[in-house]
C-alpha angles and dihedrals in degrees: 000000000000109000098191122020109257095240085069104050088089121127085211099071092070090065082044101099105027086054091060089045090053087042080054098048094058103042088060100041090048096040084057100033093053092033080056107044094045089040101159106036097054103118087225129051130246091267088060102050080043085066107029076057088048090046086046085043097057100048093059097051085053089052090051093047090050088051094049090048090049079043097060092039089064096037084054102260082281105305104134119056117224142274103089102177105134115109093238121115102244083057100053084047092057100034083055089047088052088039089049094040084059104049086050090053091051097042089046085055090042094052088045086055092051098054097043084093089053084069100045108038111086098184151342117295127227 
């Protein structure tokens, strides 16, 4: 009897969602700082930046929840308490589904902090 599905013992899907959240990161910072620092010869205006960002914003929140769900699947839709600290292999694969749940959490947080500015900045400064 399979535990986990074979398509999620990967130790690649524990860097899955910080580095969405890193991918995310730099697609905001660079759209703004470039929108800003050519302020008048972008062909759209701040509003729409403001969107096409929500929109990435957005898709990056839907990839970290998929990688959290994929997350609890392998940790057993929590099913086994932590610790998993035996050196068996059923315990490696759910102490890397809770490790994994709990990188998605933070990075899902961490994406929601860096668009915040996103909400509160109206336009580009001098």
């Amino acid at each position: 009897m399979r535990l986990i599905p074979k398509e999620v013992e990967s130790l690649w899907t524990l860097f899955t969602a910080p580095t969405i959240w890193a991918l995310h990161f730099l697609a905001c910072y660079i759209t703004a700082a470039t929108y800003c620092a050519k302020a008048g010869a972008a062909p759209f205006s701040f509003g729409t930046m403001r969107l096409a960002l929500g929109a990435v914003t957005l898709a990056a929140l839907g990839g970290i929840v998929l990688s959290a769900f994929l997350a609890w699947r392998q940790w057993g839709f929590g099913s086994g308490d932590p610790p998993h600290d035996e050196p068996t292999r059923r315990d490696r694969l759910l102490f890397q589904g809770f490790a994994t749940l709990l990188l998605s959490g933070l990075s899902f947080v961490a994406v929601l902090f860096v668009a915040v500015p996103l909400v509160f900045i109206e336009a580009c400064q001098p």
